[in-house]
N, C-alpha and C positions, 0 to 999 in steps of 0.2 A: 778884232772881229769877234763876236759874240755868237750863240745859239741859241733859238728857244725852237718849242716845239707845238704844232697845233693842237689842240685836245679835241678836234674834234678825228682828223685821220690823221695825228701822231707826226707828220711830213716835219723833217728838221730843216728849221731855217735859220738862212743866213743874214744877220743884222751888220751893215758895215760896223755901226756905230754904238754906244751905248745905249739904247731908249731911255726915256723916264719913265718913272714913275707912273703909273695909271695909261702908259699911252697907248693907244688902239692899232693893232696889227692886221692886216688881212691876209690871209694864206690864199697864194697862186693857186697852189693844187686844186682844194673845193670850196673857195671863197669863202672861206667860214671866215669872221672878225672878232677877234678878242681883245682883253683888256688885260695888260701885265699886270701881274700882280705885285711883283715886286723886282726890284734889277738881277738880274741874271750875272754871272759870273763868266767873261772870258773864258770859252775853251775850246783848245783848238780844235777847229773841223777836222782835224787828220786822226784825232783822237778815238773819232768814231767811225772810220772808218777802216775795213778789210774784216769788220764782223759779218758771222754767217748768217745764212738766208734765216734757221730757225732761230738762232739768238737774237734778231733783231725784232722777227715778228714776236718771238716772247717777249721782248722790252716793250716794244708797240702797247703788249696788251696790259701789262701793267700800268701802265702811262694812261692806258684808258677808263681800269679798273680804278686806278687813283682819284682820276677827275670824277669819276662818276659817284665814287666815294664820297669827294669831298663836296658835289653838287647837293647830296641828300642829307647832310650835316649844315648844310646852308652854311659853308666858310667855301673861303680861297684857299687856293695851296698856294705855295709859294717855291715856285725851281729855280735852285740855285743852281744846280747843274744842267745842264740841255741832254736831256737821256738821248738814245739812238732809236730813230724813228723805224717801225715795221719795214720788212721784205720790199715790201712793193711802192712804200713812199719815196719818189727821189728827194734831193736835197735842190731847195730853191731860194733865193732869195727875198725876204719879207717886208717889201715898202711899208712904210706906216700910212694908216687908211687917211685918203682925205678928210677936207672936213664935211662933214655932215653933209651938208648941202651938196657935196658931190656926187653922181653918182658913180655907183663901183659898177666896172662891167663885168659881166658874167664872163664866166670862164667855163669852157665846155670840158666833161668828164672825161679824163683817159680810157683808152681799150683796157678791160683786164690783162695780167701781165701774161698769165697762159689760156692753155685751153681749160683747165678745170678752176684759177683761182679767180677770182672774182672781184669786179671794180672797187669805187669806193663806195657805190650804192650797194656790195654785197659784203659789205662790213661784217656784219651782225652773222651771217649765214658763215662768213670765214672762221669768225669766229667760236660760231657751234662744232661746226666741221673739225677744228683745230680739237674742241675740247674733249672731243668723240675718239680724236687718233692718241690726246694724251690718255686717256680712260682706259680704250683696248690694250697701248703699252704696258702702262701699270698692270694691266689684269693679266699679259702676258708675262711679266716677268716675277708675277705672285704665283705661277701655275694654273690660275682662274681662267683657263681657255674658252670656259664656257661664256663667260662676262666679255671677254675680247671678241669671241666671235658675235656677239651681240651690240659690242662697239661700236665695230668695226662698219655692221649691216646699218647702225642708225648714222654714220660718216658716210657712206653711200649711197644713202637715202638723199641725202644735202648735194652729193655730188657725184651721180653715178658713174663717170667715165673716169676717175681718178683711179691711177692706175699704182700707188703706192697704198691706198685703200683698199686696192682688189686683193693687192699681194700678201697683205696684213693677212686680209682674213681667210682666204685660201692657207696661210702659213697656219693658221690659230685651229683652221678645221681639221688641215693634217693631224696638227700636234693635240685637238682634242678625242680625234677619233684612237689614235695611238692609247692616251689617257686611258680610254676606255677599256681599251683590248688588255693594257698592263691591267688594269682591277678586275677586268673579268681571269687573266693568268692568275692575280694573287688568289682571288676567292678561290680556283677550283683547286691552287697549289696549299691553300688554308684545309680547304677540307679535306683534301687527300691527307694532308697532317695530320690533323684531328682522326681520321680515321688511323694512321698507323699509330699515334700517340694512344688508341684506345687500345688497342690489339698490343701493345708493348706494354703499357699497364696493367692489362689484364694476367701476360704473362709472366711480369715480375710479381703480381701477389701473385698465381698458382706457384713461385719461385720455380718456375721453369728461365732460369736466367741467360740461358744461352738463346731462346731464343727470342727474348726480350733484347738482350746485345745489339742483334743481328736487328730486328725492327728498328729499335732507336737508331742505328746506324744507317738505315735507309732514309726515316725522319729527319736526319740529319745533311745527308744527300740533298732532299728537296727544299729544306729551308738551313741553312748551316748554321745559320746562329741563334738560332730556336734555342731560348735555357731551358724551357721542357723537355726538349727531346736530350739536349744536353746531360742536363742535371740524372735524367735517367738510364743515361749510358752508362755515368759514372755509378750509380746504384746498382745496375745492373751488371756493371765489369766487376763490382767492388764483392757485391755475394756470388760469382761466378766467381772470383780468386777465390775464396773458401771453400767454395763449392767443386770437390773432385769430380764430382760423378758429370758434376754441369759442362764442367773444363773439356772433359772426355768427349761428350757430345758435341759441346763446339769445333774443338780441333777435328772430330770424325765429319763433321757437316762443314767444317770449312776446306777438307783436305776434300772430300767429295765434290763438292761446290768448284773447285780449282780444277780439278782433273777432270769433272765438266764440259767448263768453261776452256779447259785445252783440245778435248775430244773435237769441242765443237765446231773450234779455231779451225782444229785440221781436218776437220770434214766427215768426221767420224759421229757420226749422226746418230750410232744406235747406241756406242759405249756410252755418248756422252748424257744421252736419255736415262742407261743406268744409273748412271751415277746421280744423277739429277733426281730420281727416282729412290736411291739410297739415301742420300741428302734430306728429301725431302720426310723419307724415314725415320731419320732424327730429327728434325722439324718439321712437323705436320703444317703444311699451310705457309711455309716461307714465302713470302712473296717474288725476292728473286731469283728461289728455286725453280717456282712454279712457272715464270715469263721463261727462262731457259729452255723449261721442260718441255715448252709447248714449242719453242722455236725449235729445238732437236727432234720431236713428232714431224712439227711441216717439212720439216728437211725428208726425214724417212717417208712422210705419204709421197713426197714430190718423185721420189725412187721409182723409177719407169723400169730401169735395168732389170732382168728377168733372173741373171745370174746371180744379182747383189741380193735381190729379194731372199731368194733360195739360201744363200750364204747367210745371212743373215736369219732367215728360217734355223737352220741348222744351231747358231747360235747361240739363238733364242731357248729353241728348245731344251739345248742342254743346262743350259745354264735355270729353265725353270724346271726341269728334271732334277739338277741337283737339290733346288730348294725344293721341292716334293719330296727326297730323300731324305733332308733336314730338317724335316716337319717344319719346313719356314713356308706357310700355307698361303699368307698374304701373297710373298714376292711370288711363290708357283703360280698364284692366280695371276696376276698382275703379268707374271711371263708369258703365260700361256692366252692371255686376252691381246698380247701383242701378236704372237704368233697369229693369232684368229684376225687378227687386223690384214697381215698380210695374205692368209690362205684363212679363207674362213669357214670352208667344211672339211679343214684338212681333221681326220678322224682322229690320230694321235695327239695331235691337240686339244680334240674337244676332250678328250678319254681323258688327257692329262688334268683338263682344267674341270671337269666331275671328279674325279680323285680328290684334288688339293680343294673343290670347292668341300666333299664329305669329310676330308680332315679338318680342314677352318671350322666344321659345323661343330665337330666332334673337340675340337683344340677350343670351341669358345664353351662348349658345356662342363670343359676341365677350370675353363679359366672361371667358370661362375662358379664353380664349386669352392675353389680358392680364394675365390673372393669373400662368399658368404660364413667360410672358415675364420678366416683374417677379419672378418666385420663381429661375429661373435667371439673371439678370441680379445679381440681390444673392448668388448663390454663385458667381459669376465676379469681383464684387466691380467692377462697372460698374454704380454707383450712378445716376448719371447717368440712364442708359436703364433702372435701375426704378423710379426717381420716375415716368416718363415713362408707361409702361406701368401703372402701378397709379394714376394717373391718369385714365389714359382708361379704366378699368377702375371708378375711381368717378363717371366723368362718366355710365357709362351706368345703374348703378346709385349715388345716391348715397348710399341709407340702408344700404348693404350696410357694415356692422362688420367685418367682415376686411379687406374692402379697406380702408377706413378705416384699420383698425388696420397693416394694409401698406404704405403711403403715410408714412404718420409714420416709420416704423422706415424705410422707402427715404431719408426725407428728414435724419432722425437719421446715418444712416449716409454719406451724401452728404455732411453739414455736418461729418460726423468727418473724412471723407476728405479735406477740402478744409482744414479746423486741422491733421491731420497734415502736410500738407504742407508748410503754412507755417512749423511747427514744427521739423523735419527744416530746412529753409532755413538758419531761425535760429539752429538750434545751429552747422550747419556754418561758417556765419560765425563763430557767437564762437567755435569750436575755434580755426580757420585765426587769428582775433587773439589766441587764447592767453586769452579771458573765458572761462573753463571756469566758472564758477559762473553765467554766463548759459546757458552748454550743458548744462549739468545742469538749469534749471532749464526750456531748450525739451525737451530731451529727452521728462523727465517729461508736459509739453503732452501731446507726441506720444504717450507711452503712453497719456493720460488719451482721446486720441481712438482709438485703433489699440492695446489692450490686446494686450501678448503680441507683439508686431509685433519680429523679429529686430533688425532694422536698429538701432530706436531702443533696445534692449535692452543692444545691442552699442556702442550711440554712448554709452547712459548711465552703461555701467562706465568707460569709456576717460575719459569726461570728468571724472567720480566722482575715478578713480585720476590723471590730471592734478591735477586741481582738489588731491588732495590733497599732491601733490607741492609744487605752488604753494606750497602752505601753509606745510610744513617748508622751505620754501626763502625764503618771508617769514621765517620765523622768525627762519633762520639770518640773513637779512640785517638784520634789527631788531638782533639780538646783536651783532654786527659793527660795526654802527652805533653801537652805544650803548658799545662796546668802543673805539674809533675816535675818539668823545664823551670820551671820559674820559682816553685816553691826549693829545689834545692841551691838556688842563687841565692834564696833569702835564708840557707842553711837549715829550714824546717823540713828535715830529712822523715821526720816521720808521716806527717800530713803528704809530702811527695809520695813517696813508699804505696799509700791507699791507692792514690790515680795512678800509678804505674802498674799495680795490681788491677786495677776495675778493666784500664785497657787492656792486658793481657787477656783477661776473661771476656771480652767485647769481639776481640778478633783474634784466636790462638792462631789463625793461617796468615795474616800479617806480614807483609813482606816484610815488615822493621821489626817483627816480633823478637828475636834475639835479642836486638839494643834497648828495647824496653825489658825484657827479661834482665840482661845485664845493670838496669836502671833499677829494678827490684831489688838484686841481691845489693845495688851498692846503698842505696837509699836506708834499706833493712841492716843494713852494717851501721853504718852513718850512725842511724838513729841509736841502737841499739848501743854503740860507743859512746857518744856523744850525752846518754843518759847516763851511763856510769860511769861515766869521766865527771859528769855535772851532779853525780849522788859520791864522790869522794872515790871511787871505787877505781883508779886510774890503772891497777896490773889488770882489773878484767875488760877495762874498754881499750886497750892496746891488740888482742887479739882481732876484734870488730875492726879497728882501722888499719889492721892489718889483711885482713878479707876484704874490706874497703877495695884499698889497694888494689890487690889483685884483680879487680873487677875494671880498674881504671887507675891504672900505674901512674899516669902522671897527674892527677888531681891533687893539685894543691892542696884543698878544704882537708883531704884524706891526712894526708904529707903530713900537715900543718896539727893536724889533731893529734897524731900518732905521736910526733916529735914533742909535743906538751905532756902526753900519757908518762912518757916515756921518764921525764924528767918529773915529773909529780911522782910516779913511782919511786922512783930513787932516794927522793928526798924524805921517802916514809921508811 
């Protein structure tokens, strides 16, 4: 038994028999007649079937797209295989059409198979329908929920009560309205970033680094794998390990910050506000100092209790007493405006917080005076006395960031002054011993502390243009030398003897100067033997190769002359 398939609604049919060639088929399903195009291949009906509803309508459509293909190329296809007919075509079997002259009786359309899919007159609509729910898929599983839910709306347009359609896009409008809400989270979690990423940069250049730390660590919080907020942790831990003074503040604002955040735990509302309050003392502006701070305030205003209040009055007050006593004028103010929170025309109160307000007045016209000291003391370049001055300038205020920032740069410039110095020393020495390659390279020191500084400007060329001089003057004497080298291999001890002198006079400080000294005296022997040995005179050139000698004990050439002398002599 055989299969072919109709091209016009795809229905597989059953041939008992072979057909031939060109024969004309009629399909039961929607009387369409066609002409085979070429023999078909045996294959069994079992073959195609227990395929699913959508696999078969996708073969269907292919099957359709084919012939329609091959309609507009003006050829035949030719099916060696009987594909698997659509969903909804049964399998029937395909008399071959009368002859001509007969007539085919019509056949009446089946029901569509459901409520929403559609006979064989709604081919082409099924079709749209189908291509609508593959489009929304794809655009669903691209993240494209906007494109699915627009899918989806033109698939229900074709078929409004389809209820795998409704489901689509109901699923696409959840999942897009979600979409939305996550970009509008990332935007405002972006900018909050970018806001603590600016405030963390800001305070690693003042090299306030602790509480740059502290930011980047927050930044980090809200986006973890941020390499900016990253990268600036690790800058800002990295000049915070060097930095004691920075180390100090962190451990003091983070031990604050904890003792806190334990007050708060246990209900201790107003400790924990100090502390959060101290905290924020060494970091001005913390930000999760400050959310703390506030949540330890609502706690304290929420305090109805009459007894706690009081107790707490008590407290207060002593403790901004004590800072009133300590000339610590902020924290007395700051104490004494909490007290006035809870009693607000309590009189010892106010009295306290006009006191500590006329010493802050009085502590900040100390601290301008020290300032303006420390500012003219670093433009006189008497570093010394503006460390000194911008000191006591942050003793009275210490959270105050200019002075801070004044202090460092008194103390940078102090520690320059005091490398310049040494540097300057050092060069002068190695001039005065002729090391000009050490005096170039204190020199440089000294600019590196005192940029632009005359002196070392002027020390750098001179030593520069030594140093270079040196150089051609080694040169010459390496030449010399090795000129010096070679003429006493060719035993012209006296032409050597010149270049061994010319070097010594080129470079007396020489680190080889010795061996060439010793090259003079032997060269000066040499010769000096070597010519009254060669004018007859052999008892007086036995002395010369005997100083030879001594200059250079095992020299052959020496050996070898003296042992000739020796025997010339004799023979006279």
């Amino acid at each position: 038994m055989s299969a072919v398939a109709c091209p016009k609604c795809s229905a597989r049919l059953k041939v008992s028999k072979q057909p031939a060639r060109d024969s004309k088929v009629l399909c039961p399903q929607c009387g369409h007649s066609f002409v085979l195009a070429g023999r078909t291949r045996e294959v069994p009906v079992e073959a195609t079937e227990g395929l699913g509803d959508h696999t078969m309508l996708m073969v269907g459509l292919v099957i359709a797209l084919a012939l329609i293909g091959g309609a507009l190329v003006g050829g035949v296809f030719l099916f060696r295989v009987a594909e698997p007919p659509a969903a909804s075509a049964p399998v029937v079997t395909a008399p071959p059409l009368p002859a001509e002259s007969e007539p085919v009786p019509a056949k009446p359309e089946p029901a569509p198979p459901g409520n929403n899919e559609p006979g064989n007159n709604d081919k082409e609509r099924w079709q749209h329908f189908t291509n609508w729910m593959i489009k929304g898929g794809v655009a669903d599983a691209g993240k494209k929920f906007d494109e699915a839910v627009a899918a989806y709306r033109e698939a229900l347009k074709i078929f409004p009560n389809d209820a795998k359609a409704k489901q689509k896009l109901d699923d696409a409008r959840t999942a897009l309205a979600v979409q939305a809400k996550v970009k509008q989270e990332d935007a405002k979690t972006r900018e909050e970033l970018a806001k603590l990423l600016k405030q963390a940069d800001v305070a690693l250049e003042m090299k306030q680094y602790a509480a740059a730390s502290e930011i980047y660590k927050l930044a980090l919080q809200k986006a973890p794998g941020d390499a900016s907020a990253a990268k600036g942790l690790i800058l800002a831990q990295q000049a915070l390990a060097k930095d004691q003074a920075e180390q100090k503040k962190l451990t003091e604002f983070q031990s604050r910050l904890a003792a806190g955040k334990s007050a708060l735990k246990a209900g201790q509302a107003a400790d924990a506000r100090r502390e959060f309050m101290a905290a924020l003392q060494i970091l001005p502006g913390n930000a999760e100092a400050t959310a703390f701070l506030r949540q330890a305030e609502l706690l304290i205003n929420a305090a109805q209790d009459d007894a706690d209040r009081k107790k707490e009055y008590v407290r207060l007050m002593d403790l901004a007493g004590a800072a009133l006593r300590n000339q610590r004028f902020d924290d007395a103010l700051q104490g004494f405006q909490q007290v006035l929170k809870l009693f607000p025309k309590d009189a010892v109160a106010l009295k306290g917080w006009n006191d500590a307000q006329a010493g802050a007045k009085l502590a900040q016209t100390e601290f301008n005076g020290y300032m303006a000291k420390g500012a003219q003391a670093m433009r006189d370049m008497r570093y010394q006395d503006a460390v000194f001055a911008f000191k006591e300038a942050t003793r009275l205020f210490p959270g105050n960031t200019n002075a801070t920032k004044a202090l460092r740069e008194a103390e940078t410039a102090y520690d320059s002054a005091i490398n310049y110095s040494q540097s300057m020393k050092l060069a002068t020495a190695a001039m005065l011993t002729m090391r000009y390659q050490d005096a170039v390279l204190q020199y440089q020191e000294a600019l590196k502390a005192m940029p632009g500084d005359m002196l070392a400007t002027q020390g750098l060329v001179d030593a520069r243009r030594l140093l270079d001089d040196d150089l051609r003057k080694k040169a010459d004497f390496d030449k010399n030398v090795q000129a010096g080298l070679l003429l006493v291999k060719q035993q012209n001890y006296a032409e050597a003897n010149k270049y061994f002198n010319q070097a010594a006079k080129l470079v007396p400080m020489h680190p080889q100067i010795l061996l060439v000294q010793q090259q003079v005296r032997y060269t000066d022997a040499m010769a000096k033997g070597t010519a009254a040995l060669n004018s007859g005179k052999a008892k007086e050139a036995i002395p010369y190769f005997q100083a030879a000698l001594t200059e250079l004990p095992n020299d052959f050439a020496a050996r070898a002359a003296l042992t000739r002398a020796m025997v010339l002599a004799k023979m006279k």
